[in-house]
C-alpha positions as CSV (number, residue, x, y, z in Angstrom):
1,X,0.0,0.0,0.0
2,X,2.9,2.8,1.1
3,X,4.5,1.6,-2.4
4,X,1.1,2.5,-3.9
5,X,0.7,5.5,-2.6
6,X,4.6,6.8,-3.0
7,X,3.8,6.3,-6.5
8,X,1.4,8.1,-6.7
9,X,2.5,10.9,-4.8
10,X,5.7,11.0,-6.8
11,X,3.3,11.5,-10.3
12,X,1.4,14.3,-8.7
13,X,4.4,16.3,-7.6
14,X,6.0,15.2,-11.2
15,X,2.6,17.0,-12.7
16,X,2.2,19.9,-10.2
17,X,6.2,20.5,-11.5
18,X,5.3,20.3,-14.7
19,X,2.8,23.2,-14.5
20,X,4.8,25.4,-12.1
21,X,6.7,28.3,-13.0
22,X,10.1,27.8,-11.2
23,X,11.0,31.2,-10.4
24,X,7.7,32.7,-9.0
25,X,5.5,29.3,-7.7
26,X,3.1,30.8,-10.5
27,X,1.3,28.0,-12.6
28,X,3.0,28.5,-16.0
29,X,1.5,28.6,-20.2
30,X,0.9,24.7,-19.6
31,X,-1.2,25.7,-16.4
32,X,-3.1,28.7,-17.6
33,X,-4.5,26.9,-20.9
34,X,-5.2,23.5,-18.8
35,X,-7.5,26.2,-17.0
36,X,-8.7,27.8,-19.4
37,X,-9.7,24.6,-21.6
38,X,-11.5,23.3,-18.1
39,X,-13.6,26.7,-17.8
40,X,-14.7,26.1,-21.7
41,X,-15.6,22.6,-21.5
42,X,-17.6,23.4,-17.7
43,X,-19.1,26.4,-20.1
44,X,-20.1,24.1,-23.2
45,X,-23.9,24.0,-22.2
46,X,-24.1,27.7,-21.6
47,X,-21.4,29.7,-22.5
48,X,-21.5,32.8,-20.2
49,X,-18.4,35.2,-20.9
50,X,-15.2,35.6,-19.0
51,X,-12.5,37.4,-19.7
52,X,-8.2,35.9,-20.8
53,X,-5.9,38.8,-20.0
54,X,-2.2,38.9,-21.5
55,X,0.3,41.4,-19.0
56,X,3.2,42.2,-20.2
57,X,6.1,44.6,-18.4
58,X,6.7,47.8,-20.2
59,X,10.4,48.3,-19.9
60,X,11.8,45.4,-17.9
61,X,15.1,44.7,-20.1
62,X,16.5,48.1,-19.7
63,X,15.5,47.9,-15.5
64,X,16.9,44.1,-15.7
65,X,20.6,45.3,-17.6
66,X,20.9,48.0,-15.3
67,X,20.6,46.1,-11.9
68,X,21.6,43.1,-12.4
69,X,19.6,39.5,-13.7
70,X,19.6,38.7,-9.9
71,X,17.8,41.5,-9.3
72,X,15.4,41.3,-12.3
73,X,14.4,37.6,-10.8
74,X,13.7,39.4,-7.3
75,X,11.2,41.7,-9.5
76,X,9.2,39.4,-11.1
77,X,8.9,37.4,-7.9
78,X,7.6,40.9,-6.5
79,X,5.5,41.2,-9.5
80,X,3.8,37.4,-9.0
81,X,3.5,38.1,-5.5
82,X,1.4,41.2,-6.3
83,X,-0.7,39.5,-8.8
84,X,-1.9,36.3,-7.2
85,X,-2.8,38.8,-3.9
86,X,-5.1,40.7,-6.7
87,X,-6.9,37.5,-7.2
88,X,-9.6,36.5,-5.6
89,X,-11.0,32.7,-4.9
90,X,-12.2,32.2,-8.4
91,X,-9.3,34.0,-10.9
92,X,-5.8,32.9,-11.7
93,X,-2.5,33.9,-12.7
94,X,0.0,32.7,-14.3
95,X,3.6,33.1,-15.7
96,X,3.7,32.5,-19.4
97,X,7.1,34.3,-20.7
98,X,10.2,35.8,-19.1
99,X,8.4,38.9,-18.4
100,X,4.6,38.0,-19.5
101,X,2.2,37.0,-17.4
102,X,-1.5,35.4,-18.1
103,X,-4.6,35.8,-15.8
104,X,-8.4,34.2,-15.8
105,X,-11.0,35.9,-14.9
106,X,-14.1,33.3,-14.7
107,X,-16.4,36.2,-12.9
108,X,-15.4,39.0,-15.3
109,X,-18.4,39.4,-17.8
110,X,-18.4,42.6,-19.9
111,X,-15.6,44.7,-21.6
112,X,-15.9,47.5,-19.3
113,X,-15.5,45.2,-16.1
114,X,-12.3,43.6,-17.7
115,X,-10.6,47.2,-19.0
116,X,-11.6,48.0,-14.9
117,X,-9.9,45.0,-13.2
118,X,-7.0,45.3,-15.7
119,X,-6.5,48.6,-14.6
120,X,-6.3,47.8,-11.1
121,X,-3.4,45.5,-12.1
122,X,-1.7,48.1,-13.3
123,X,-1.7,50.4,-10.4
124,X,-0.9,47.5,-8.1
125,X,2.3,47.0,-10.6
126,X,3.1,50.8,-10.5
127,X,4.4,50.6,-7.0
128,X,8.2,51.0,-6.6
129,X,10.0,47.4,-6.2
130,X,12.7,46.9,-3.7
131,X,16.2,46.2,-5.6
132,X,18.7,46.0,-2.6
133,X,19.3,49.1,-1.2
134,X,17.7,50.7,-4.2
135,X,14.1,50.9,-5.9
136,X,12.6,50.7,-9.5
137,X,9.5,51.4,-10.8
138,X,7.3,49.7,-13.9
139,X,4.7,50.0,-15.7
140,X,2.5,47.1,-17.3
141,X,0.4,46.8,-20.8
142,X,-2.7,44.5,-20.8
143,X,-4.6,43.4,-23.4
144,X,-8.1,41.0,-22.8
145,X,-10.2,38.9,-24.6
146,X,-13.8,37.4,-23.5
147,X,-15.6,34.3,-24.0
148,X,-18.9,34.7,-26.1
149,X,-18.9,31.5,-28.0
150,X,-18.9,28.0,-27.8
151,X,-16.9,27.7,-30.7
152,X,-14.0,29.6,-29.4
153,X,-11.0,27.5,-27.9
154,X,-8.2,28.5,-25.3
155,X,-6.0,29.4,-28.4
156,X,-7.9,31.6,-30.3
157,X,-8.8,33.6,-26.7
158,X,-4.8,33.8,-25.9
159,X,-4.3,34.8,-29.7
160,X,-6.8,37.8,-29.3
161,X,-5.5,38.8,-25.9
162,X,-2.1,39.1,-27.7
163,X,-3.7,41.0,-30.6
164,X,-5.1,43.4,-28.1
165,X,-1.9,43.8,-25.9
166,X,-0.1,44.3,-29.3
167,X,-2.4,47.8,-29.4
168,X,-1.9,48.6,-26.4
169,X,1.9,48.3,-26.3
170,X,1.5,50.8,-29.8
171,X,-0.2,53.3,-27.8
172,X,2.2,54.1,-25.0
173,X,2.9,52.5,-22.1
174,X,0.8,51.6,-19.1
175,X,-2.5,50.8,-21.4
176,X,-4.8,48.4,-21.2
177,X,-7.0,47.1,-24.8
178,X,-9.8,44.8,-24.6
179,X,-10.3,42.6,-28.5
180,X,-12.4,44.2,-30.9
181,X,-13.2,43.0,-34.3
182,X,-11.7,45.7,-35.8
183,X,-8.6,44.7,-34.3
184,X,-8.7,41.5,-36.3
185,X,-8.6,42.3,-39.5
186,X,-6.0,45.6,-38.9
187,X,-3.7,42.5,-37.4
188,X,-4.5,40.7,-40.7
189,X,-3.5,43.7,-42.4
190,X,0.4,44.2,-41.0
191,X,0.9,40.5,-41.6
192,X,-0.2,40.7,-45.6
193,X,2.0,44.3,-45.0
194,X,4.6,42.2,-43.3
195,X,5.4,39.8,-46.0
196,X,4.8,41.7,-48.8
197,X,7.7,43.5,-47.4
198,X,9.4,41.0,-46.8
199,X,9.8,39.5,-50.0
200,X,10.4,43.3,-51.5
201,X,13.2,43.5,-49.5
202,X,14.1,40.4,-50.3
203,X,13.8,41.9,-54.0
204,X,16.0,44.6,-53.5
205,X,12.2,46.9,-54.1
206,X,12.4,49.6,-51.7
207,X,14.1,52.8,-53.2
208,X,16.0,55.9,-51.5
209,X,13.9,59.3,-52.4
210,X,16.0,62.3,-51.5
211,X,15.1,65.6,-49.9
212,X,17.3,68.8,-50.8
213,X,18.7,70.3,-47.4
214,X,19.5,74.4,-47.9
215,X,21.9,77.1,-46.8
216,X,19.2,79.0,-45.9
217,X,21.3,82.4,-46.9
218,X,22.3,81.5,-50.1
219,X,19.5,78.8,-50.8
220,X,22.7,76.8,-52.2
221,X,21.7,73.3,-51.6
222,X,24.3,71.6,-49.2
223,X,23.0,68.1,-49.2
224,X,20.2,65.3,-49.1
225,X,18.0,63.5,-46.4
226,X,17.7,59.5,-47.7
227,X,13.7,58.5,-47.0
228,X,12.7,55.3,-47.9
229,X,9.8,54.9,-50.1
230,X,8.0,51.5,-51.2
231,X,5.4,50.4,-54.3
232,X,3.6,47.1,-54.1
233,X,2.6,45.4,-56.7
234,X,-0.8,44.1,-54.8
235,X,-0.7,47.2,-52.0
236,X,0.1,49.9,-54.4
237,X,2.0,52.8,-52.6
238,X,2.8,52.0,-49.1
239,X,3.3,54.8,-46.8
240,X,6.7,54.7,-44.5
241,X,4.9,56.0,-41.7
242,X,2.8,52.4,-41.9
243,X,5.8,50.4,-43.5
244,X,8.7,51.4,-41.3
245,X,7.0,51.1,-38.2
246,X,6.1,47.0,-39.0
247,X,9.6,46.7,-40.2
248,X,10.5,47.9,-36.8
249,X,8.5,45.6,-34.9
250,X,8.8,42.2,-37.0
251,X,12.3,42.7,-37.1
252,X,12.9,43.9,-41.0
253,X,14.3,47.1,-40.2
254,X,18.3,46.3,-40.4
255,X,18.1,44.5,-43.8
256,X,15.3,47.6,-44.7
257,X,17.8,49.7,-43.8
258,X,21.0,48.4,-45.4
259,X,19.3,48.1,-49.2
260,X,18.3,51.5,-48.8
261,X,21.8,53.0,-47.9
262,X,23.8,50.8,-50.1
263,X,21.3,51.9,-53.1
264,X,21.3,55.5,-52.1
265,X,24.6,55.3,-51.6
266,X,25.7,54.2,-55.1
267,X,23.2,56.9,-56.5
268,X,25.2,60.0,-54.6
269,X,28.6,59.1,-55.7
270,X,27.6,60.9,-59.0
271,X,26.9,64.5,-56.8
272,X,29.1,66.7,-56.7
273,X,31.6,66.0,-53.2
274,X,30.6,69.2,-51.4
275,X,27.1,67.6,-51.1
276,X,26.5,65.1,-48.0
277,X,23.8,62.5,-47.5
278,X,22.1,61.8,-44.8
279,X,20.8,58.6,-43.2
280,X,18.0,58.0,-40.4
281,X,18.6,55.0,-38.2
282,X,15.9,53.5,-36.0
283,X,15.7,53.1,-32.8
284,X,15.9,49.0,-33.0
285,X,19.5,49.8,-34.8
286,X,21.1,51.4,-31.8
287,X,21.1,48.4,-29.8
288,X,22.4,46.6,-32.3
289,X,26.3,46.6,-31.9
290,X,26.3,45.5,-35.6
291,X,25.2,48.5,-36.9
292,X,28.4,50.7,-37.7
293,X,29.9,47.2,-39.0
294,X,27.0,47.1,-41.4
295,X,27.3,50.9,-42.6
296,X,31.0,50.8,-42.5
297,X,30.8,47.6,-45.2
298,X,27.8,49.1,-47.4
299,X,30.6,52.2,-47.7
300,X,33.4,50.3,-48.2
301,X,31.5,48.2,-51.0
302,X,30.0,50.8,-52.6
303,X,32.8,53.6,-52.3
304,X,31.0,56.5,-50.8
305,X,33.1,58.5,-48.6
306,X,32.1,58.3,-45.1
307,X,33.2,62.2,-44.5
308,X,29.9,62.8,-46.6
309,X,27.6,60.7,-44.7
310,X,25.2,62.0,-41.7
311,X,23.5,59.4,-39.6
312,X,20.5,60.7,-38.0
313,X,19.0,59.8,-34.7
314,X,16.2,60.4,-32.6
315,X,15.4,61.5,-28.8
316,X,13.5,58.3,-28.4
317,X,16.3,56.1,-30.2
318,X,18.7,56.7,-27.5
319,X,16.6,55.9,-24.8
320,X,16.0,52.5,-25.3
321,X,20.1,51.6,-24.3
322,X,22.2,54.7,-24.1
323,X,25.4,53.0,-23.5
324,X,24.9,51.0,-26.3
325,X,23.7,54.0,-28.7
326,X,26.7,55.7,-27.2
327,X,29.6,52.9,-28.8
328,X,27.7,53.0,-32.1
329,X,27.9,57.0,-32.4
330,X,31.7,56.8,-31.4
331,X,32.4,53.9,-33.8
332,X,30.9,55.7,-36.7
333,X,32.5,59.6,-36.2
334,X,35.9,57.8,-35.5
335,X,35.6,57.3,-39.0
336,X,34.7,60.3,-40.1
337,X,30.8,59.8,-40.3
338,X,28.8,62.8,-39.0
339,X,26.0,62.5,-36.6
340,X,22.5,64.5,-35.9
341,X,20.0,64.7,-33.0
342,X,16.9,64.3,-35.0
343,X,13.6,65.5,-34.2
344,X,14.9,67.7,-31.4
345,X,12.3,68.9,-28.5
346,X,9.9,66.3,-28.7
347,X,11.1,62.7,-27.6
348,X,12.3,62.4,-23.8
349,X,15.8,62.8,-23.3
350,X,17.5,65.2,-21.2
351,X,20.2,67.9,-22.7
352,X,22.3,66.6,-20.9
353,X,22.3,64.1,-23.6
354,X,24.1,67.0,-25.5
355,X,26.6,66.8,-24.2
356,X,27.8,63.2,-23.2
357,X,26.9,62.2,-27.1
358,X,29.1,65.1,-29.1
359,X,26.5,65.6,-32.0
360,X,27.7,67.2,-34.7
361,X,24.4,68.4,-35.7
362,X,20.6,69.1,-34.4
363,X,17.7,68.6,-36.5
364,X,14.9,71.1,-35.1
365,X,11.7,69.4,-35.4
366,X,8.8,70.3,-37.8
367,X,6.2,70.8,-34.9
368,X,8.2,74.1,-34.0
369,X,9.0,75.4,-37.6
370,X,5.1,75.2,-38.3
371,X,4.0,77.6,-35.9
372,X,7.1,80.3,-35.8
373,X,5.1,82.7,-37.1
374,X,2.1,82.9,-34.9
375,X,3.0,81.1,-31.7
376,X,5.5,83.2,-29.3
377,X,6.4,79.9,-27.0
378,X,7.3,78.1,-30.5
379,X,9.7,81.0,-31.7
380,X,11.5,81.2,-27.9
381,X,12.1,77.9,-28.5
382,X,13.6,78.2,-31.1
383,X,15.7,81.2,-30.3
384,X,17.0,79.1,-27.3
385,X,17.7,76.1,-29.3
386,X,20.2,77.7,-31.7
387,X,21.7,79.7,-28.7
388,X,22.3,76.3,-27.4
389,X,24.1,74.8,-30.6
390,X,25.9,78.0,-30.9
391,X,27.7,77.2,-27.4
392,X,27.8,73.6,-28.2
393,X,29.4,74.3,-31.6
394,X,26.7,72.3,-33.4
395,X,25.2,72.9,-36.9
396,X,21.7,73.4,-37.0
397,X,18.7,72.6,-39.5
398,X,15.5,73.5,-39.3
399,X,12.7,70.8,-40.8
400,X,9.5,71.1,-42.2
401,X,9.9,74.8,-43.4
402,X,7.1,75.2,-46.4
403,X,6.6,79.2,-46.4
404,X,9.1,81.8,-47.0
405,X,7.9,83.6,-44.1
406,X,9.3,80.8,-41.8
407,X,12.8,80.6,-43.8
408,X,13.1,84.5,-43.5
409,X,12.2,84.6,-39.5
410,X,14.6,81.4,-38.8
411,X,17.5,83.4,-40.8
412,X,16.7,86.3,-38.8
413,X,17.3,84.0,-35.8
414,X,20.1,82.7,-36.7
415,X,19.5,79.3,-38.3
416,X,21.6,78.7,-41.3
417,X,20.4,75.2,-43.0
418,X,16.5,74.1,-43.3
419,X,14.8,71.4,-45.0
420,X,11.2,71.2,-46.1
421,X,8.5,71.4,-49.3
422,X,9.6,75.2,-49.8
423,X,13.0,73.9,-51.1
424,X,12.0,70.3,-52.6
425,X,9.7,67.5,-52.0
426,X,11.7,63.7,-51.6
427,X,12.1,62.7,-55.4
428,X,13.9,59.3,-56.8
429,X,17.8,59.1,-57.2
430,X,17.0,60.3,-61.6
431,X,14.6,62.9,-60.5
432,X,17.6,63.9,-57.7
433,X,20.4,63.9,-60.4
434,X,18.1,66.0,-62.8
435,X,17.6,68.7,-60.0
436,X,21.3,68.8,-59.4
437,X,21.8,69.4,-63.0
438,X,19.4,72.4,-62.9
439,X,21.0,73.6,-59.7
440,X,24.2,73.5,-61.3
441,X,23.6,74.9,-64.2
442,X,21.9,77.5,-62.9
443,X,24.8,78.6,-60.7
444,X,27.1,78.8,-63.9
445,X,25.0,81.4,-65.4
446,X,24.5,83.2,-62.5
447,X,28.5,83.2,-62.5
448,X,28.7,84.6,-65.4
449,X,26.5,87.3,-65.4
């Protein structure tokens, strides 16, 4: 009988193992959808709702490289603590991914009850966590799902939950989205985007179109911004601000960006070599310690000069992992590349990124240049960012100029280069050459007269 029973002790504990999280005592993915498939089947006869949830923590990998992985396991056993102390005697949580966490709601009926209860999570989260001597705080994104159907198993519930913590994580941090319809088919729509890009990168399909960037004196043009652009042969004309954002998230953006630099740099060694070009690099590519090997070999194959090549890079970019941002800016200007602080004044870093990042250049964003003429807080800021580069030593462009109004108030101010429709919308690499021929020609005769 004790042999008997020591068996099957043994195969329970071998089971309850088996559906344990190690790290937090939480049930893990094998425990939440044994749950979940148990609440369907009990449901089969009358299927009254309840609500899947998907948690995810907003920023955990920076907090985790910062203090430690030790620490980062002390978290999330903070953060399962937390959770199964929000439950009551019906719900559960579980542990489902290294920072992802799934919870059942058998009780939770209507959208508005789930978005509620989610919510409440989230506060609960938003407490500081004990690291050592030190604390750290987090935020959470949460997307839900609920039960209508009979028809609907534990996977398709998960899968929406993920589709609706996929919006949420788009919208900003510390949101909560509960599955809609609508949400569906815009899903299905980035995946048919998705590999459609995919294969035209794959094609070599995606073309550098080039904006003219100005002296804004002499209205001599100094050099070129690079913007992708992309034609489908099923989608038609894809915008980047849809296409460059998916490439971002499903991981396309390095090969993305490396066709597009090697093809716009073979197009600019034709221009004249007083004229730079300039290059945007996403945020995904500054944590990337490949990156400057990548650019440096796209030069090197195709022979552009790295003295006239500007890599561009946003607030928000170097946020993500400053020290590793940092090595990829030295790497490239100890060859000679030039880099700008793009979009200045609206992502979130301090000024005194200014200064531990020695930019060569400052890109002031659009949102300012657009209202310089009527909005006094716009054109102080302005004033104050060019007072700035000048004690920094830092060239300065202004973007999205479109009025010679705003060109004649920023050279008043001080600003000498600016970018924008006034001076030439992004055009293809022949339409680029063509306008250089114009510009040059045109100079000539002004010469000689």
């Amino acid at each position: 009988m004790q042999t008997t029973f020591g068996t099957g002790q043994a195969a329970k504990e071998n089971t309850d193992l088996a559906f344990t999280d190690a790290l937090t005592g939480l049930g893990n993915h094998r425990r939440f959808f044994d749950k979940v498939d148990r609440l369907i089947s009990d449901r089969s006869e009358d299927p009254a709702p309840f609500t899947v949830g998907i948690l995810d923590l907003d920023g955990f990998k920076p907090i985790n490289d910062l203090f430690g992985h030790k620490a980062g396991d002390d978290i999330l056993i903070q953060v399962a603590m937390r959770l199964r102390a929000s439950m009551d005697s019906y719900s559960t949580v579980c542990r489902i991914g290294a920072d992802e966490f799934a919870y059942l709601y058998p009780m939770v009926f209507s959208e508005e009850a789930a978005a509620e209860k989610s919510r409440m999570l989230i506060e609960i989260l938003s407490a500081p966590y004990d690291v050592g001597e030190r604390t750290a705080r987090l935020s959470a994104s949460v997307g839900c799902s609920l039960f209508y159907s009979g028809d609907e198993t534990t996977e398709i519930l998960v899968n929406k939950a993920e589709t609706a913590l996929y919006h949420a994580k788009r919208s900003g941090r510390g949101r909560v989205v509960v599955y809609t319809r609508e949400m569906e088919e815009a899903a299905k729509r980035v995946t048919r985007i998705e590999q459609a890009l995919r294969r035209a990168v794959s094609a070599g399909e995606v073309e550098p179109h080039f904006q003219p960037i100005v002296d804004l004196t002499t209205r001599r043009t100094i050099g070129f911004e690079t913007l992708a652009r992309w034609t489908d042969r099923d989608l038609g004309m894809v915008p980047p601000s849809v296409f460059i954002p998916i490439a971002e998230e499903r991981g396309i953006i390095g090969p993305l960006s490396q066709l597009v630099l090697r093809k716009a740099t073979e197009a600019a060694r034709s221009w004249p070599n007083d004229l730079f070009l300039s290059f945007n690099l996403s945020p995904s590519q500054l944590v990337d310690q490949n990156t400057g090997l990548h650019i440096l070999a796209i030069l090197d194959r195709t022979g552009f000069d790295p003295r006239r090549l500007e890599i561009e890079i946003t607030e928000t970019g170097l946020m993500n992992d400053p020290a590793s941002a940092e090595k990829i800016v030295e790497d490239l200007r100890r060859v000679g590349i030039r880099v700008s602080l793009d979009d200045f004044g609206t992502g979130q870093s301090s000024l005194g990124r200014l200064r531990e990042f020695h930019f060569d250049k400052l890109k002031i964003d659009r949102a300012f240049v657009s209202s310089i003429l009527d909005d006094r807080p716009s054109e102080h800021i302005i004033r104050a960012i060019l007072a700035m580069c000048e004690g920094l030593g830092m060239d300065v462009v202004a973007e999205g100029i479109e009025e010679e109004a705003q060109a004649d108030r920023l050279v008043q101010f001080g600003c000498a280069g600016g970018q924008g429709y006034l001076f030439g919308k992004p055009v293809d690499a022949d339409a680029t050459l063509g306008y250089l021929r114009d510009s040059y020609r045109g100079a000539l005769r002004a010469k000689a007269i």
